[in-house]
N, C-alpha and C positions, 0 to 999 in steps of 0.2 A: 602289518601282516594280518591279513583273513582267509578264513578257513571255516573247515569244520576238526574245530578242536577234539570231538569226539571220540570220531572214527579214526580220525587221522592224528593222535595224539603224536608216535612216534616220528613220524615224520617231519611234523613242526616242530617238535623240542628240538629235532638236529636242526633247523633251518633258523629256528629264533638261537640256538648256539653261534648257527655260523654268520649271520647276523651281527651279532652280539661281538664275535670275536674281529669284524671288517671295523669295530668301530662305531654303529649308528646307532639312534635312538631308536628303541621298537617300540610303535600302541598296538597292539595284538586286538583283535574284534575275532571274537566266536561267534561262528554261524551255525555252529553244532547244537541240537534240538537236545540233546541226550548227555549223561554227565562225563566230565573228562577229568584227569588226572594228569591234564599235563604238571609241567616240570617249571614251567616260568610264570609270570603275573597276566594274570589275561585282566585287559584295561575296560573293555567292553562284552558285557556278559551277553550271553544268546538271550535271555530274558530283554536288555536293553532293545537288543535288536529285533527282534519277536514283538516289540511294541512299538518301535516306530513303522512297520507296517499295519497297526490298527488291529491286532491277536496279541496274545501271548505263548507262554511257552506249553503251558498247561492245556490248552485250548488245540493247540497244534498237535498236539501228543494223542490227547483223545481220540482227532479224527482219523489220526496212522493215514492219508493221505499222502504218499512221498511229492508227488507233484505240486500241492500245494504247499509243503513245508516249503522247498528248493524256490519256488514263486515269492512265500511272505519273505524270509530270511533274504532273499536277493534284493526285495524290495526295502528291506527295515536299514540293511546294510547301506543299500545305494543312499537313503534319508540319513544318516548317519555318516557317512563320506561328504556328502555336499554339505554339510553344516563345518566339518572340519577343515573343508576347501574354504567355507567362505571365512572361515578366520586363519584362513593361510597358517595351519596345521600340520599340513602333508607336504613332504618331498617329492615321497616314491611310494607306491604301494607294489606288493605279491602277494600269491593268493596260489594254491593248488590245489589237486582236487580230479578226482573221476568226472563225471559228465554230469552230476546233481551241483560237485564242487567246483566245476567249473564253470556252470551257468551262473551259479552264485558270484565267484569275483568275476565277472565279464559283467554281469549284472550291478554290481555295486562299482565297477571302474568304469561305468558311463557317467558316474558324477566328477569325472577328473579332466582338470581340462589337456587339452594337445602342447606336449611338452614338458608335462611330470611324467616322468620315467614310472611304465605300470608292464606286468612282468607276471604271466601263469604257466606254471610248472601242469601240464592236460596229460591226461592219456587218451582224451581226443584232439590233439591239437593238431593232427593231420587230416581231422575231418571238415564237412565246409561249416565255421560255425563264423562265417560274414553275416549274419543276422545279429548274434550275439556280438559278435565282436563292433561292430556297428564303423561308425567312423572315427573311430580312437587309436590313437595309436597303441594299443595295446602287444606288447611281445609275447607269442605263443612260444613254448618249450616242450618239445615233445618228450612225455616222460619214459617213453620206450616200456619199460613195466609199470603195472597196478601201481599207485602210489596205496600202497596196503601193508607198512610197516619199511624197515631199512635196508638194503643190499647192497651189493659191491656194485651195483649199475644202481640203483637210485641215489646212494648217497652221495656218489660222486655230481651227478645231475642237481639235484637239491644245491649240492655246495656253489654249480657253476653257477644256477640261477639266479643266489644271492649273489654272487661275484658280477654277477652281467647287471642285476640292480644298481650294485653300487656304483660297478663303472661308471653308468648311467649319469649317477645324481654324481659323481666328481668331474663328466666330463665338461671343457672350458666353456663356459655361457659364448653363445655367440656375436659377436661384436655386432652393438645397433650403431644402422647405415639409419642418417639423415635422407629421408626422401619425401616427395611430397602426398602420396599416398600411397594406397595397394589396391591393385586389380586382380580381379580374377577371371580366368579365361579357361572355356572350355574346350577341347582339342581329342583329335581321334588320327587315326595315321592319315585318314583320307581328308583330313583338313590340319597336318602340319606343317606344311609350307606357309599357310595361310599365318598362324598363330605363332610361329615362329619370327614373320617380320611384325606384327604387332607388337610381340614383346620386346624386341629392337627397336622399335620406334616409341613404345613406352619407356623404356629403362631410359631412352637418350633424351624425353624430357624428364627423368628423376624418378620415374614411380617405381614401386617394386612389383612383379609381376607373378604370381600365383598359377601353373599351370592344373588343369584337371584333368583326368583318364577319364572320360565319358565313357567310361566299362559299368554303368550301374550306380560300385563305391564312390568313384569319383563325385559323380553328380552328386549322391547324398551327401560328400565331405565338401562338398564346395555349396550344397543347398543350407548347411547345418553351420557350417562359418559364416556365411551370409548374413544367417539369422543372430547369431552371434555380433554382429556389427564390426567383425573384421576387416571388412573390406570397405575402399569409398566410390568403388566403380565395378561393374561387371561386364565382361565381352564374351556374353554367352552365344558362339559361333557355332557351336557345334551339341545341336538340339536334338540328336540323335537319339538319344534314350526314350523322348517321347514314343517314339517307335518299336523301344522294345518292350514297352510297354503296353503298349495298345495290340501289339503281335506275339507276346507271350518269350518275347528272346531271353537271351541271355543277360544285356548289359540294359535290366530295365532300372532304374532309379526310383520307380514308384511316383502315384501319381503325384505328388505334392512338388515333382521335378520343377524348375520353371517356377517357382511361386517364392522362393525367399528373396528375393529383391524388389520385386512389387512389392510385399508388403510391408517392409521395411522402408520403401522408396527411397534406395539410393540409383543413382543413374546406371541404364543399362542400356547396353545397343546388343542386340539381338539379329542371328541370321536362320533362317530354316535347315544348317548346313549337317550333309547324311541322313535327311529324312528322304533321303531316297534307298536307304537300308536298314534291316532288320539282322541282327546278329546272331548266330547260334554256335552250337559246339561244332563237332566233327559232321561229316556229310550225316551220317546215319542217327544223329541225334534230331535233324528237321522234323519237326511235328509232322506223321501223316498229311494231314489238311492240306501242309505245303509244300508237300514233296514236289509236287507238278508245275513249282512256279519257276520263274528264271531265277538259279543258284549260283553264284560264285565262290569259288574256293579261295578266301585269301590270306590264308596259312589252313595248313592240313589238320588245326583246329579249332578255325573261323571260318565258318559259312554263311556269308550273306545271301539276303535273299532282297529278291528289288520289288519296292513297295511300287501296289497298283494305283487307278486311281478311285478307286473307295477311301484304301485306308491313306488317300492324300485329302479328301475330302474332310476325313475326320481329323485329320492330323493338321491342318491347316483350322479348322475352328478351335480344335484343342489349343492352340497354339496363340490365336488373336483370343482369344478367352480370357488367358495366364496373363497376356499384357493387358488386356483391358482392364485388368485388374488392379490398374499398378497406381502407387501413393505417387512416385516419383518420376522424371523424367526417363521416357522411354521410347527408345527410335529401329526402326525394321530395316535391315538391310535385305535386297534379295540380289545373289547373283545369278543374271539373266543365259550364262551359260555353260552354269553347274552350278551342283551344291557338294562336290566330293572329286574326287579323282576318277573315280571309277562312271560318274556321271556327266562327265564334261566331254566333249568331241572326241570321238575316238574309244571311251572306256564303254567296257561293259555293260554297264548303266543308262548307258545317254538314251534318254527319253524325252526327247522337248515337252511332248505333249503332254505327256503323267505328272511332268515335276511343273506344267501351266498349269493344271488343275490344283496344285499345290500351289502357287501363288496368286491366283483368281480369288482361292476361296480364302485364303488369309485377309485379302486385300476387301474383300467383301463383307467380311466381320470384322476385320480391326477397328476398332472406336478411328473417327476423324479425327479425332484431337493428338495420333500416335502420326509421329513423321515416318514416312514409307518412301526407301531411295533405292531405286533399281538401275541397276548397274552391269551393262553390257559387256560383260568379264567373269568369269569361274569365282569360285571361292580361295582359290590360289592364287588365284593374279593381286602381284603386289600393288596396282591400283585395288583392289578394293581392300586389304589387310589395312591400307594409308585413310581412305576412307572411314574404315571401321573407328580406329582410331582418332582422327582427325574430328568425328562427332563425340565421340564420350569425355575428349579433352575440352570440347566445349560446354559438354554439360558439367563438368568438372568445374569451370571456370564461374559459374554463374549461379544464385543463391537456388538450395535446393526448399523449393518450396510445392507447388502440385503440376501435374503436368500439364492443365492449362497456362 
């Protein structure tokens, strides 16, 4: 349980009560800079925490900087969390808190991994805080009031919270399936047909199959388990994000997309697939600049916009760059008559010429030493999903050492 024991005294003593009365063990960590009188044992002093980020408490006090208290303490906490992680310490963490307190535990529950049960009671939790919350499975709880003392709507809230914790950490582990690895595969609606017979044809030789929402998080949560070593293959098909990256959209991943399996080098078979769009909100949210490009509406709060050939130009080096880079075995699929739904014969999209410039220029920076198979079929055609597959099972099969 963390917090700022301070400010928010009465609210934690009800939470570490109700806590206390489900049954668990609590280690309480203060985040609070300033004295408290709670009512329970606090395990971990704000002094503690205040110094595994490189200050103290004294020092913090001085500056009367709120920005910077809310920054060390989130920082001291998260060094304090991952120590207790790595001696398999923690079940479950919660944490609540106004917008200082909840940058704090969002801030210290990135040291937990995916699958301990982690739980904040916000009174911002209905705003976008996908930055803080990052790729974690973290549960937001919206506090509906201040968390600024107890009421007949906080208390009950505080009490679900722990009750939705504990749930958490009693519900049944999930039964481990014998398989022979895990993949993970990137998908967007305009290339689900595709990614759906992959993972039929993965699961039916044994592997377990990892889908991503190439909405941005996805990418990050599938860049950041990579890096992790959870996976032993990737079928990153849908490279889309690059795009939203380079055109300011919505569903950007950040540049570092594209880069945790090169450096790791475990195998990947990779396609250019939706970098024939850029994603944004509602019609009226299209940046200026690109109002005047061809827009499609496809949900009345997804507007694609269809990428030219400049930014194919950039998006095709961008792209042979990321693999050039790679420790491990790594191979380019291109489908020669689409890379989306919307861009294949018939869709809104279809531009032969624009999405050639997009695989000339790939094809013209990719290191020689990366196998390049163009394939006279859409991204949807279950020849090429058989394809896709059919390579990373071979690089599966064979010692992974450097791509020459």
């Amino acid at each position: 349980m963390l917090g700022c024991f301070d400010s928010k005294t009465e609210d934690f003593n009800y939470l570490h009560s109700c806590l206390t009365q489900m049954g668990v063990n609590i280690l309480s960590l203060n985040t609070g800079v300033f004295e408290t009188n709670a009512n329970f044992s606090i395990d971990i002093t704000a002094e503690d925490t205040a110094v595994q980020s490189g200050t103290t408490l004294d020092e913090l006090r001085s500056k009367k900087e709120r920005g910077l208290v809310v920054e060390k303490m989130g920082e001291g906490a998260f060094q304090i969390i991952s120590q207790l992680i790595a001696k398999q310490e923690i079940d479950a963490a919660i944490g609540m808190g106004g917008g200082g307190g909840t940058y704090i535990a969002l801030s210290a529950m990135q040291a937990i991994p995916i699958g301990i049960p982690k739980v904040c009671l916000s009174t911002v939790a209905t705003k976008d805080l996908s930055r803080q919350v990052g790729t974690k499975d973290i549960v937001l709880v919206p506090s509906i009031v201040d968390v600024a003392g107890l009421n007949k709507i906080s208390s009950i809230l505080i009490a679900q919270a722990a009750g939705a914790l504990v749930g958490m950490m009693n519900a049944p582990s999930a039964q481990k399936q014998t398989t022979k690895g895990t993949i993970a595969v990137s998908m967007f609606g305009n290339t689900t047909a595709c990614v759906q017979e992959c993972s039929r044809l993965l699961k039916d030789q044994g592997y377990d199959v990892l889908a991503f929402h190439a909405v941005g998080s996805g990418g990050k949560a599938m860049e950041s388990l990579i890096s992790e070593g959870f996976f032993d293959g990737v079928l990153d098909l849908t490279t889309t994000e690059l795009a939203d990256d380079l055109c300011d959209g919505i569903c950007s991943a950040g540049p570092n997309r594209l880069t945790a399996a090169a450096n790791i080098g475990i195998p990947q078979v990779v396609a250019p697939g939706c970098l024939d769009m850029v994603n944004y909100g509602h019609l009226d949210t299209v940046p200026k600049r690109y109002q005047s490009r061809q827009l499609y509406s496809w949900a009345p709060d997804v507007t694609l916009m269809r990428t030219n050939e400049v930014e194919n130009r950039t998006l095709g080096t961008s792209l042979a760059h990321k693999l050039n880079a790679s420790k491990g075995q790594v191979a380019l699929l291109i489908p020669l008559k689409g890379i989306s739904i919307v861009s294949s014969a018939g869709g809104v999209f279809h531009a032969p010429a624009t999405d050639q410039v997009l695989f000339e220029t790939i094809k013209a920076e990719l290191s020689t030493a990366i196998p390049i198979l163009e394939l006279n079929v859409d991204i949807n055609d279950p020849i090429f999903a058989k394809q896709a597959v059919d390579l990373l099972l071979e690089m599966l099969e064979v010692p992974q050492t450097s791509q020459a």
